[in-house]
C-alpha positions in Angstrom: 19.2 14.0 48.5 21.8 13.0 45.6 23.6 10.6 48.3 20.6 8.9 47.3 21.6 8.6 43.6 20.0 11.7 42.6 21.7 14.6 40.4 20.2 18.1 41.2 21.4 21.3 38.4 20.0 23.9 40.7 19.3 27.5 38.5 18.9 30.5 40.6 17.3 33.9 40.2 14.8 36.1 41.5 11.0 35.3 42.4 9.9 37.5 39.0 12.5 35.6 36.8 11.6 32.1 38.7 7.8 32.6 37.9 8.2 34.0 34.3 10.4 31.0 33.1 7.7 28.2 34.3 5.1 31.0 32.4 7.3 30.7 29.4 7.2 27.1 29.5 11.4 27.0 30.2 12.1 23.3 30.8 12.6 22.5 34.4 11.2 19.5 36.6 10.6 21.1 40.2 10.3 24.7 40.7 9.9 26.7 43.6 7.8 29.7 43.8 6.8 32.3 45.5 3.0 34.0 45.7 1.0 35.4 43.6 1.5 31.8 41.8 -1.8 31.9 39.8 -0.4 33.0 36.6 2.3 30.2 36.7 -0.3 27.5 37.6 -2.7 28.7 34.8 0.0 28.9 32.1 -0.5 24.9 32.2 3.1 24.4 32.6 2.7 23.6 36.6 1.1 19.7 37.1 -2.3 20.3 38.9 -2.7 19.4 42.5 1.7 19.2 42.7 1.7 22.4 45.0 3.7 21.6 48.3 4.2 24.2 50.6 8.1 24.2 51.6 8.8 26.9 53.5 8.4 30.8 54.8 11.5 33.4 54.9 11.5 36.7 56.7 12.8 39.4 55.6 15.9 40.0 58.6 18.0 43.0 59.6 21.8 43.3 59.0 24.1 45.1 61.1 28.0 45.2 60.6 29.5 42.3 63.1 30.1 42.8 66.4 27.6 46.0 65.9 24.9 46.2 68.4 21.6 44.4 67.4 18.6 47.0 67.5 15.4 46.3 68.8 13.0 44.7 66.4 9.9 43.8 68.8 7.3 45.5 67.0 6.4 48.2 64.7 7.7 51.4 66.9 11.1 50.2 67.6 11.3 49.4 63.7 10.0 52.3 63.1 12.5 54.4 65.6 15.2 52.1 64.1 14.9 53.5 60.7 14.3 56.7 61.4 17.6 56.8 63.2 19.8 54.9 60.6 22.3 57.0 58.6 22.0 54.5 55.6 20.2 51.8 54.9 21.2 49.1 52.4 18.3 47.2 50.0 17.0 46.2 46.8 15.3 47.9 44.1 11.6 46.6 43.8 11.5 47.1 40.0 14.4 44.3 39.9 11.7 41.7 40.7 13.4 41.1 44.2 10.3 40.0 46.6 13.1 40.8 49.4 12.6 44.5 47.8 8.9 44.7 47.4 8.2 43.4 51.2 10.4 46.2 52.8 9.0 48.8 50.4 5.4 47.4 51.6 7.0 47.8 54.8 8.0 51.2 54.5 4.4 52.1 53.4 2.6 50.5 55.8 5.0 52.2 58.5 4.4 55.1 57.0 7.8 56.7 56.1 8.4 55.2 52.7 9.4 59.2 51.3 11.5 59.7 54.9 13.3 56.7 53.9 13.9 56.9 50.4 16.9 59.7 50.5 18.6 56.9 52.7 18.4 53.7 50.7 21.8 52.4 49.2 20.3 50.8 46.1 21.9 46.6 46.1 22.4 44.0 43.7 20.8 41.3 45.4 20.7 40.2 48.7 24.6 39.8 48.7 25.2 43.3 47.6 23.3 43.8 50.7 25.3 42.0 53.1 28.8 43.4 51.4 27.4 46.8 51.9 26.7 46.8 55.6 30.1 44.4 55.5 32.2 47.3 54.2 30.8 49.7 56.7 28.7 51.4 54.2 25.4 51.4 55.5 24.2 51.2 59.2 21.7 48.4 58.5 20.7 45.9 55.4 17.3 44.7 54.7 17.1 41.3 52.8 15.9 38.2 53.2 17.6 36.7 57.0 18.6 33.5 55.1 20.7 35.8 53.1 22.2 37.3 56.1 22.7 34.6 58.7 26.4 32.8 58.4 27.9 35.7 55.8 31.5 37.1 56.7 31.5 40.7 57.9 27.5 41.0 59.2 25.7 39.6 61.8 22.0 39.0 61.6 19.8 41.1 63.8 16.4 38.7 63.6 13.7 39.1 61.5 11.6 42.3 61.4 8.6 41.4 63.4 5.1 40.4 61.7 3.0 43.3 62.2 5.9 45.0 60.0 6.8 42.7 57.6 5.1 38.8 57.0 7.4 36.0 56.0 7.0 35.2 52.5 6.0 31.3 51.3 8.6 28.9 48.9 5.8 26.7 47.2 7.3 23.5 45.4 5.2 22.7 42.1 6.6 19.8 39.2 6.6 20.4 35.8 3.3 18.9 33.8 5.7 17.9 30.9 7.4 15.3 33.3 8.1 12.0 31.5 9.4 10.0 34.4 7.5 11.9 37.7 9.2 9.7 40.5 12.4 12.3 40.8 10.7 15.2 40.7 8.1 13.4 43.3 11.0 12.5 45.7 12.7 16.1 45.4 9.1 17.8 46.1 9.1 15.4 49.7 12.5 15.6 50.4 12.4 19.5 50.5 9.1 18.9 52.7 10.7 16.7 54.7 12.5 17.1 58.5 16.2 16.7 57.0 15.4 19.7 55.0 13.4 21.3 57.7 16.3 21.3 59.9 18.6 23.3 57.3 16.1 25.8 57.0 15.8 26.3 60.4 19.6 27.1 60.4 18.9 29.6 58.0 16.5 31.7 59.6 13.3 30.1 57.2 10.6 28.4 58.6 9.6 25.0 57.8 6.1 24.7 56.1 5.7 21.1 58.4 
């Protein structure tokens, strides 16, 4: 996209903080959100009708490299999987991670959240995660898989399966305080677009087209 003559200053931070800076009215000309977005688009920051749906990540497995890759083909072998893990790296919901709060839904709806808990080995971000299970300190890591696939020391087990865990949306709104709204416009596509698509798909996401 800048080979096009475009300059991008890219900040990054978790879904919470991403959604409470366009609340605040932070400057910024594209954001990308996750859901719930309501509050966001009714803070009047957000130009109406800019949503753009850009893509869905799952929330993957890590396992050391060269480790054997568990079965993740449905709920039970999940299930089995976690009951069977020694450790198990993640986030800390409270930190506003949406990595976090899908595997503690998970948990719940699988029915083991308090089984689990004694296990957890408590992450800073979806990194820590990766440089725990790296280091040999936890049998598994549960992020998001485009936080696992390509890092040094892990290998990426696949993506726990739907009836466990659903992918969660990246939503592309502008900024309603635009003054000139053909860049933002031109990000918004080019992030929809199939260049893009094809670098998520490397990643482990899923293309919203």
């Amino acid at each position: 996209f800048e080979k096009r003559g475009h300059k991008v200053k890219a900040a990054w931070g978790s879904a919470g903080a991403a959604r409470d800076r366009v609340i605040k009215g932070e400057a910024f000309d594209v954001s990308i959100l996750q859901p719930p977005t309501d509050i966001a688009v009714a803070s009047g920051n957000i130009l109406k009708n800019s949503e753009r749906p850009i893509a869905s990540i799952p929330v993957g497995v890590a396992v050391k490299a060269g480790a054997p890759k568990p079965d993740l083909s449905n709920a039970a072998a999940v299930k089995a999987l976690f009951a069977s893990a020694r450790t198990i790296a993640a986030q800390d919901p409270a930190s506003g991670s949406a990595a976090a709060v899908i595997v503690a839904q998970a948990l719940a709806k699988l029915g083991v959240a308090d089984e689990i808990k004694p296990k957890i080995r408590i992450a800073q971000g979806g990194r820590g995660v990766v440089e725990i299970v790296a280091k040999g300190e936890a049998d598994i890591g549960l992020t998001f898989l485009s936080e696992i696939i390509g890092e040094k020391g892990v290998d990426a087990a696949g993506p726990l399966p739907g009836d466990t865990a659903a992918p969660i949306s990246l939503v592309a709104f502008m900024s309603s305080r635009l003054k000139d709204i053909a860049p933002a416009r031109d990000l918004v596509i080019y992030l929809s677009g199939e260049e893009a698509a094809k670098v998520y798909r490397a990643r482990g996401m899923i293309p919203a087209r």
